[in-house]
C-alpha positions as CSV (number, residue, x, y, z in Angstrom):
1,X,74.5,16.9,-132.8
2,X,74.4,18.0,-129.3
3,X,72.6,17.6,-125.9
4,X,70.7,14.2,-125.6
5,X,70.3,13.3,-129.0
6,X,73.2,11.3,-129.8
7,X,73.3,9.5,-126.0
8,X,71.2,6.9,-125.6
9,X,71.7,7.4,-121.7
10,X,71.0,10.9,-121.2
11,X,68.2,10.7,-123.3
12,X,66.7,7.8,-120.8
13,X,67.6,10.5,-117.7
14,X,65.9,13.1,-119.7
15,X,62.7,10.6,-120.0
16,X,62.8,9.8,-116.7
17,X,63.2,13.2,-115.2
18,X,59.9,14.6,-117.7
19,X,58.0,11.6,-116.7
20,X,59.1,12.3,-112.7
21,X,58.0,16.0,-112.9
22,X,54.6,14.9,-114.8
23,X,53.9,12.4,-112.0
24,X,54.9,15.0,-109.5
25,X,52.7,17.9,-111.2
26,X,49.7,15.9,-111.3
27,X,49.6,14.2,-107.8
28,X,50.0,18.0,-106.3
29,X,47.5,19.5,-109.0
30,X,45.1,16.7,-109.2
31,X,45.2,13.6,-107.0
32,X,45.5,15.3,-103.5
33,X,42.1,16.7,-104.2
34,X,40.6,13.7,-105.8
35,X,38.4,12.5,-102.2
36,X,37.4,9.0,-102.4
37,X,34.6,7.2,-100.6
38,X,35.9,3.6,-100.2
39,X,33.1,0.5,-99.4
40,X,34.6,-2.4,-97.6
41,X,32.7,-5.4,-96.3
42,X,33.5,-7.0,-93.3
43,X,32.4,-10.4,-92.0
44,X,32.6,-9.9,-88.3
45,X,28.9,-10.4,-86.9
46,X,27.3,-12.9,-84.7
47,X,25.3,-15.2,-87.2
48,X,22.2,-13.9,-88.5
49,X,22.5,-10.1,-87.7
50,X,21.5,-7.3,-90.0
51,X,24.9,-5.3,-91.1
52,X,25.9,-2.1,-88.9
53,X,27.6,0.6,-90.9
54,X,31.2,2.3,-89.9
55,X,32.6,5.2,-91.3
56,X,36.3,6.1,-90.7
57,X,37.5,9.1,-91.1
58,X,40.9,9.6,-90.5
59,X,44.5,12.0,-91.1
60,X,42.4,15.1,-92.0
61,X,45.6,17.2,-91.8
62,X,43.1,20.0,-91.8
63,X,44.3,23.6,-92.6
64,X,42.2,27.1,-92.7
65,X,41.8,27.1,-96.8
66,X,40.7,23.7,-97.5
67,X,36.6,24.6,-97.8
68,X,36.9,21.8,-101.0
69,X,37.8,18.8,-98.1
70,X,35.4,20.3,-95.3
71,X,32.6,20.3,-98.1
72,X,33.0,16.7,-99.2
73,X,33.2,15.2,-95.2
74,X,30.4,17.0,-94.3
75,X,28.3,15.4,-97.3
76,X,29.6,11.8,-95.5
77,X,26.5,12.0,-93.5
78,X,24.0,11.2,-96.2
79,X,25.6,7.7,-95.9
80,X,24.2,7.4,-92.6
81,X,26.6,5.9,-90.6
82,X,25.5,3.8,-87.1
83,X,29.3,4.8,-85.8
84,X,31.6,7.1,-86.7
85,X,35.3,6.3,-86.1
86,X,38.1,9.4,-86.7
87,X,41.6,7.7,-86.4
88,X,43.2,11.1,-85.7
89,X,45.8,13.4,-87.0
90,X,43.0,15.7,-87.5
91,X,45.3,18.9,-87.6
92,X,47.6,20.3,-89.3
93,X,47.5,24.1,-88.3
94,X,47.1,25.7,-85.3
95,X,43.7,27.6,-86.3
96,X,42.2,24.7,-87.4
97,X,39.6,23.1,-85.1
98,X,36.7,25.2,-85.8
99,X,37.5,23.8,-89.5
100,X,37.8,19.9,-88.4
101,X,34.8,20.4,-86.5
102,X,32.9,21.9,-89.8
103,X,34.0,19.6,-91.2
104,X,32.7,16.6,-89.3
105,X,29.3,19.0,-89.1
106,X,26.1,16.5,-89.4
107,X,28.7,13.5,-88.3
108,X,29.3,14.5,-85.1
109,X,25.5,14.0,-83.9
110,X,25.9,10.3,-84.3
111,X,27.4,8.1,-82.6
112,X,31.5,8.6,-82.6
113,X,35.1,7.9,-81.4
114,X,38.3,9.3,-81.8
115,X,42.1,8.9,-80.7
116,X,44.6,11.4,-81.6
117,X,47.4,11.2,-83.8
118,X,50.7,13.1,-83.1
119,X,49.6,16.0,-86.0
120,X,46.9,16.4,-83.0
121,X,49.8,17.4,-80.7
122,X,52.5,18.8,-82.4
123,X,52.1,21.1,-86.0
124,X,53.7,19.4,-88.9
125,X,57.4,20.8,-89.9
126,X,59.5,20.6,-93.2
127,X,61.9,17.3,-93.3
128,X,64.1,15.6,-95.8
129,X,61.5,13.7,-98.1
130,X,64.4,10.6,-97.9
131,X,63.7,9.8,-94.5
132,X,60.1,8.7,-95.2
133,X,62.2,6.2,-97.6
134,X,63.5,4.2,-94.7
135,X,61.3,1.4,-94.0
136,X,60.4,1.8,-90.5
137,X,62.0,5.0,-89.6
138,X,61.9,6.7,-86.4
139,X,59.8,9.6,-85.3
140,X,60.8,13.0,-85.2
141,X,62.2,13.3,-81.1
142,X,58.8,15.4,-79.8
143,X,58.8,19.2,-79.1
144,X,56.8,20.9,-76.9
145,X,53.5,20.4,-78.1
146,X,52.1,23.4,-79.9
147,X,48.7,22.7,-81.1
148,X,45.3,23.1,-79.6
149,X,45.2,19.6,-78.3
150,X,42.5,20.0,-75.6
151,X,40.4,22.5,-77.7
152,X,39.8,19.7,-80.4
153,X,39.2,16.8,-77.7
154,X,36.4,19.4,-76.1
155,X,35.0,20.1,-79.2
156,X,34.1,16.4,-80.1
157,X,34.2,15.1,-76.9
158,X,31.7,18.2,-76.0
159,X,29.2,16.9,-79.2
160,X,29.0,13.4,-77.8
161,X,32.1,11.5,-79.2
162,X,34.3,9.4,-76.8
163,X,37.5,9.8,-76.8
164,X,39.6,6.5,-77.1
165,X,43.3,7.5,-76.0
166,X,44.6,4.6,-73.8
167,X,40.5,4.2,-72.9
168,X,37.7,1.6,-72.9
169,X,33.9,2.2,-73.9
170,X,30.8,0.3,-74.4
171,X,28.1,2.0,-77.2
172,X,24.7,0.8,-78.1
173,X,24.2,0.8,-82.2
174,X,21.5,0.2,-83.7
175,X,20.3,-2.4,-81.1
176,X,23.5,-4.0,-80.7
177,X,26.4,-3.9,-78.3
178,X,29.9,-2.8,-79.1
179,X,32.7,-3.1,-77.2
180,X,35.7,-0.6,-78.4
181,X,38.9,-0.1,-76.9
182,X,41.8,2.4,-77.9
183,X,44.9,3.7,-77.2
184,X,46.8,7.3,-77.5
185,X,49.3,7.4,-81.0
186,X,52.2,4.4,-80.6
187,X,54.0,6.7,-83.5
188,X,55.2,8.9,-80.5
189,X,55.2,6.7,-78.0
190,X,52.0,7.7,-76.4
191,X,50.2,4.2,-76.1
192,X,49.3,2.5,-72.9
193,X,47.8,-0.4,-74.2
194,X,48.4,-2.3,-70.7
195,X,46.3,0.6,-68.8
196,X,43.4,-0.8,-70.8
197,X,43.9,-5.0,-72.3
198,X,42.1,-7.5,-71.6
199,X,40.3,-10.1,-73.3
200,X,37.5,-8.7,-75.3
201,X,34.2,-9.2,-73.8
202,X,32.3,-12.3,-75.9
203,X,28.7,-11.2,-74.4
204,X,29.0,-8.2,-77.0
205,X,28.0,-8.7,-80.1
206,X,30.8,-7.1,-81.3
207,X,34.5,-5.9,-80.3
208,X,36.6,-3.3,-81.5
209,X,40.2,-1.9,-81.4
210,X,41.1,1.9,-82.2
211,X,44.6,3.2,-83.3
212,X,45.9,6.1,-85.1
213,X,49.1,4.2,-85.8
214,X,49.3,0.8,-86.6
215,X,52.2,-0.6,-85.1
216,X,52.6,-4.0,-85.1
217,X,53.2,-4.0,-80.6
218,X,49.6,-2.6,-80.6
219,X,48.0,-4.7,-83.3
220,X,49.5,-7.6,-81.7
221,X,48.3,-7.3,-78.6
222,X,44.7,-6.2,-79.8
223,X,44.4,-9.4,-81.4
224,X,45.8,-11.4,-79.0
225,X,42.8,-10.2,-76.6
226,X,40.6,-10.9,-79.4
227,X,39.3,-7.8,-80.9
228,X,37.6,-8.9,-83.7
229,X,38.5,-5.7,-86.1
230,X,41.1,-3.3,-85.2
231,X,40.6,0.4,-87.3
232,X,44.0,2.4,-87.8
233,X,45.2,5.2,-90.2
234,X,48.7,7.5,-89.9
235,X,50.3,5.4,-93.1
236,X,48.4,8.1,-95.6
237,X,48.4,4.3,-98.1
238,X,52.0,5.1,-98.7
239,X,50.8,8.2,-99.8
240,X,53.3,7.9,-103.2
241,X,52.6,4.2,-104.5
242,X,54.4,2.8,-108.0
243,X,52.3,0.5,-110.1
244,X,52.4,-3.4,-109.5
245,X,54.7,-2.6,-106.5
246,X,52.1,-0.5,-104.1
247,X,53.1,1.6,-100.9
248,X,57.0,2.6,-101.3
249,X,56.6,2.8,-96.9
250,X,54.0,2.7,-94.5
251,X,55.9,5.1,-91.8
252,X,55.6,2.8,-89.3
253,X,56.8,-1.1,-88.9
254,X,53.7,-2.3,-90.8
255,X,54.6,-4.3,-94.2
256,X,53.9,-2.1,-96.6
257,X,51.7,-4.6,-98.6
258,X,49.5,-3.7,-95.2
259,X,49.7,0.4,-96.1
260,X,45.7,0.7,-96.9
261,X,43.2,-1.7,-96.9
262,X,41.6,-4.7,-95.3
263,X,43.8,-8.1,-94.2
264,X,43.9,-9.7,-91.6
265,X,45.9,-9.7,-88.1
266,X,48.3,-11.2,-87.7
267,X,47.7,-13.6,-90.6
268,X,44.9,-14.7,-92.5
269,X,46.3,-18.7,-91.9
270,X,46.1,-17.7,-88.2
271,X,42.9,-19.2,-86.5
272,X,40.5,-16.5,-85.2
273,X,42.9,-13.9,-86.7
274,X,41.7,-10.3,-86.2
275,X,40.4,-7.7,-89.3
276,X,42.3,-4.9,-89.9
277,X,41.4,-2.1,-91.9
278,X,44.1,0.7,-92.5
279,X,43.0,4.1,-94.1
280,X,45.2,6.0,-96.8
281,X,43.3,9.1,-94.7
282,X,42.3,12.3,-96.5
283,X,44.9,14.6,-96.0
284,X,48.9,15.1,-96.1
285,X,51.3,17.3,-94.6
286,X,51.5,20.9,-95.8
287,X,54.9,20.4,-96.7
288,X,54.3,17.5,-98.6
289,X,51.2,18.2,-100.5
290,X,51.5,15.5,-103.0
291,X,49.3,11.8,-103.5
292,X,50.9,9.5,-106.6
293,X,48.4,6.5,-107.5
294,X,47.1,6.5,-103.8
295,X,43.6,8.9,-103.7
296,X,42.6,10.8,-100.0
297,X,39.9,8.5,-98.9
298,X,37.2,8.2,-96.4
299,X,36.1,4.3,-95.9
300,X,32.5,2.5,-95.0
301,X,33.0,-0.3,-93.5
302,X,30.0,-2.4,-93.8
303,X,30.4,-5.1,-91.3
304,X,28.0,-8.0,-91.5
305,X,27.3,-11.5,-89.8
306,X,29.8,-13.6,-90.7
307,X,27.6,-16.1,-92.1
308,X,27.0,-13.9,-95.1
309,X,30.4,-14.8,-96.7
């Protein structure tokens, strides 16, 4: 008898390694291609209004040969969104803006904001897959930046979008009035939050804070202003999740239960607490193109009067 058969352990290893590279083989063949349109509902209206429809769009990660991902965002528009919100990271090549912005297509004659995300400055690179392992690890120190950073702002900015980075804006949707502030990616220290707090304006029906990242310093003082929903991305939902335990890290010093989804900010126990609604995002890096039990998604975000809970 030889190899594994007559070990109990190494045939438990050999199990576990079959079952690893199974996992592996069908995140990279399958699930990183599986786009997902999430629906979420948001009680965060003045009493008795009609809802008003968000759509976030965020870590596009977008390279030359994805036509597959630039089809399925451009078909986003048929959901008719009042606002569009892109949470960065849009890039993850250096030709790639005429591809984000066919991409976005039909989206980018509606209404729309954006902040960047450092993939918006600097091209992705190959790391050691163990550092993403350390809860709350440390960004790569920045290089030069070599990606067309100011093409990409021009190109949406130049359709209509506004562009959020450490900025405040004001829109008119759909009859109401939104209040949105945003701040440049805290995941490379680029946020200037203080350039642009203060309490969030109550005559507005509505008040919203933008982020690519969502560290807690940001989120924090977002809803300590009271924004009443604060829209982030960057965390890619853990991007490999494990069954009954979720995100593995969130790549940032969020709580991993926090990776994707809707909670609230900084506690739901806490009175008046802020919404906040991280995406998983659509894309990865090139050098890890790999999902496990965590689909690239796009989110709608219906938001409706808070009396309708």
């Amino acid at each position: 008898m030889s190899g594994s058969d007559g070990n109990p352990l190494l045939a438990t290893v050999a199990g576990l390694t079959a079952l690893g590279a199974g996992m592996l083989a069908y995140g990279a063949g399958y699930e990183v291609r599986a786009f997902t349109l999430r629906r979420v509902t948001v009680p965060v209206l003045p009493p008795g209004q009609r809802p008003l429809r968000v759509l976030q769009v965020s870590d596009l990660h977008m390279t030359p040969n994805q036509a597959r991902k630039r089809a399925w965002v451009r078909a986003l528009d048929a959901l008719e969104p009042d606002l569009v919100i892109d949470t960065g990271d849009n890039l993850a090549h250096v030709d790639a803006v005429p591809h984000v912005v066919d991409a976005l297509g039909p989206l980018l004659d509606r209404p729309g904001v954006f902040v960047f995300g450092s993939n918006d400055y600097w091209s992705p690179i190959a790391l050691n897959p163990a550092r993403y392992l350390r809860r709350g690890a440390p960004p790569v120190p920045p290089r030069p930046p070599d990606l067309p950073t100011e093409e990409l702002h021009d190109a949406l900015a130049g359709r209509g979008w506004e562009y959020l980075g450490n900025a405040r804006t004001r829109l008119k949707l759909d009859g109401r009035v939104v209040d949105l502030v945003g701040v440049d990616d805290p995941h490379v220290n680029r946020d200037r939050y203080g350039d642009v707090c203060g309490p969030a304006d109550r005559a507005t029906d509505l008040s919203l804070g933008v982020v690519h990242a969502p560290y807690l310093r940001v989120l924090d003082a977002m809803a300590a202003d009271g924004h009443q929903l604060i829209i982030a991305g960057h965390t890619h939902g853990g991007q490999l999740r494990l069954p009954f335990y979720g995100a593995l890290v969130t790549n940032c010093d969020l709580d991993r239960k926090r990776a994707r989804g809707l909670s609230r900010h900084p506690d739901w126990r806490v009175p008046g607490a802020a919404w906040l609604h991280v995406s998983a995002g659509l894309g990865t890096s090139p050098y890890a193109p790999v999902r496990i039990c965590c689909r690239p998604e796009a989110t709608l975000l219906t938001l409706t009067a808070e009396d309708d809970v």
